[in-house]
C-alpha positions as CSV (number, residue, x, y, z in Angstrom):
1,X,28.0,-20.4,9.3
2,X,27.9,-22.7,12.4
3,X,26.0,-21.4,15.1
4,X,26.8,-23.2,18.5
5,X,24.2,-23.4,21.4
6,X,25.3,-20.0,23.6
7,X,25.0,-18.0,20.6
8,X,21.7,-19.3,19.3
9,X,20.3,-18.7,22.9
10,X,21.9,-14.7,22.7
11,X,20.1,-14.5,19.5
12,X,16.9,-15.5,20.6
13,X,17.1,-13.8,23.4
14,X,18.2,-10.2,22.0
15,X,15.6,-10.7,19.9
16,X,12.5,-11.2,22.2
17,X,13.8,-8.5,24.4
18,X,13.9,-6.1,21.0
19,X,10.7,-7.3,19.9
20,X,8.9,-6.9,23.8
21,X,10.5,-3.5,24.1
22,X,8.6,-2.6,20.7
23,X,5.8,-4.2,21.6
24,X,5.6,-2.4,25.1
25,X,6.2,1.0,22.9
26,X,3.2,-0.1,20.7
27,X,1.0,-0.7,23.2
28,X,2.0,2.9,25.1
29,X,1.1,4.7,21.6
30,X,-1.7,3.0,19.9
31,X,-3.0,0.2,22.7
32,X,-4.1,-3.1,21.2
33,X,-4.0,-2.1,17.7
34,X,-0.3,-3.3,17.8
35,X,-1.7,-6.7,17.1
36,X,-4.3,-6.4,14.7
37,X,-2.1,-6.9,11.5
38,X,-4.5,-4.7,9.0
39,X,-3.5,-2.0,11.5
40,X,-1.0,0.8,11.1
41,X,0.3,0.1,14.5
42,X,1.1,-3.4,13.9
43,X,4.6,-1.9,12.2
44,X,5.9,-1.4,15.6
45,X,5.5,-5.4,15.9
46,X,6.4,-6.4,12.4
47,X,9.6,-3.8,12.4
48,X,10.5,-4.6,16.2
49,X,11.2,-8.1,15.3
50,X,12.9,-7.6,12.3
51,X,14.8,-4.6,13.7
52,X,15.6,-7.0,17.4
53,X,16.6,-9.9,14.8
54,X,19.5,-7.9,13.1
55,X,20.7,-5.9,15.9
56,X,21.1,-9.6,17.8
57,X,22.9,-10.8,14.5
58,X,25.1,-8.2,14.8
59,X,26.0,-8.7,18.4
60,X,26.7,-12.9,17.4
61,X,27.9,-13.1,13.8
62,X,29.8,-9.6,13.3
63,X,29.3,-7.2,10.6
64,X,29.5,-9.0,7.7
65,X,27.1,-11.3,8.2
66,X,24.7,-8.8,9.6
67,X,24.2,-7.3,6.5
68,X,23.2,-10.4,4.2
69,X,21.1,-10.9,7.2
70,X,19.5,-7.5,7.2
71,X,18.9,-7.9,2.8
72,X,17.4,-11.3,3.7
73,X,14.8,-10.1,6.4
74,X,14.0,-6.9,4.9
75,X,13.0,-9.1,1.6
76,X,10.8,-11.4,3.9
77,X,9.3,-8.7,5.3
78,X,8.4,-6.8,1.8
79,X,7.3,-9.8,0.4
80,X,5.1,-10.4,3.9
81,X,3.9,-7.4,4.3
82,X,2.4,-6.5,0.5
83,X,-0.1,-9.3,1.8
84,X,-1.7,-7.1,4.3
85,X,-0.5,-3.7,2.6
86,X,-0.6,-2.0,-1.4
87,X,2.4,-2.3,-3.2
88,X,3.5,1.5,-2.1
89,X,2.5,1.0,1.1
90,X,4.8,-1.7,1.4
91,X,8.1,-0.2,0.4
């Protein structure tokens, strides 16, 4: 998996655009509770950038990569997220 400069920059940019459009939407529907991470709202930050990282994936790597991606992230975020949330919560 060799990632060359143009596609590193596409990927980081996809995925601060997906993650500010999320956070805009956060802001619109629960204000500044988007950032306060024992909040419900803070979802809308935590799933933005997981959501903007694998739609950019997709767009550089192709399918098939996308998806070990999108197992690998969604792992992270479980195992992240049962920090600040119960188990059930969580999943």
């Amino acid at each position: 998996m060799k990632l060359d400069m143009q596609q590193i920059f596409k990927l980081l940019l996809i995925t601060f655009m997906g993650t500010a459009a999320s956070v805009v939407v956060g802001l619109i529907v629960y204000g500044g509770n988007v950032f306060d991470p024992s909040s419900v709202a803070f979802a809308f930050l935590s799933f933005g950038l997981s959501g903007a990282f694998i739609f950019a994936f997709y767009h550089v790597r192709g399918v098939t990569e996308t998806i070990t991606a999108a197992v690998v992230v969604s792992a992270i975020q479980f195992g992240v997220g049962m920090a600040w949330f119960p188990w059930l919560n969580s999943i």
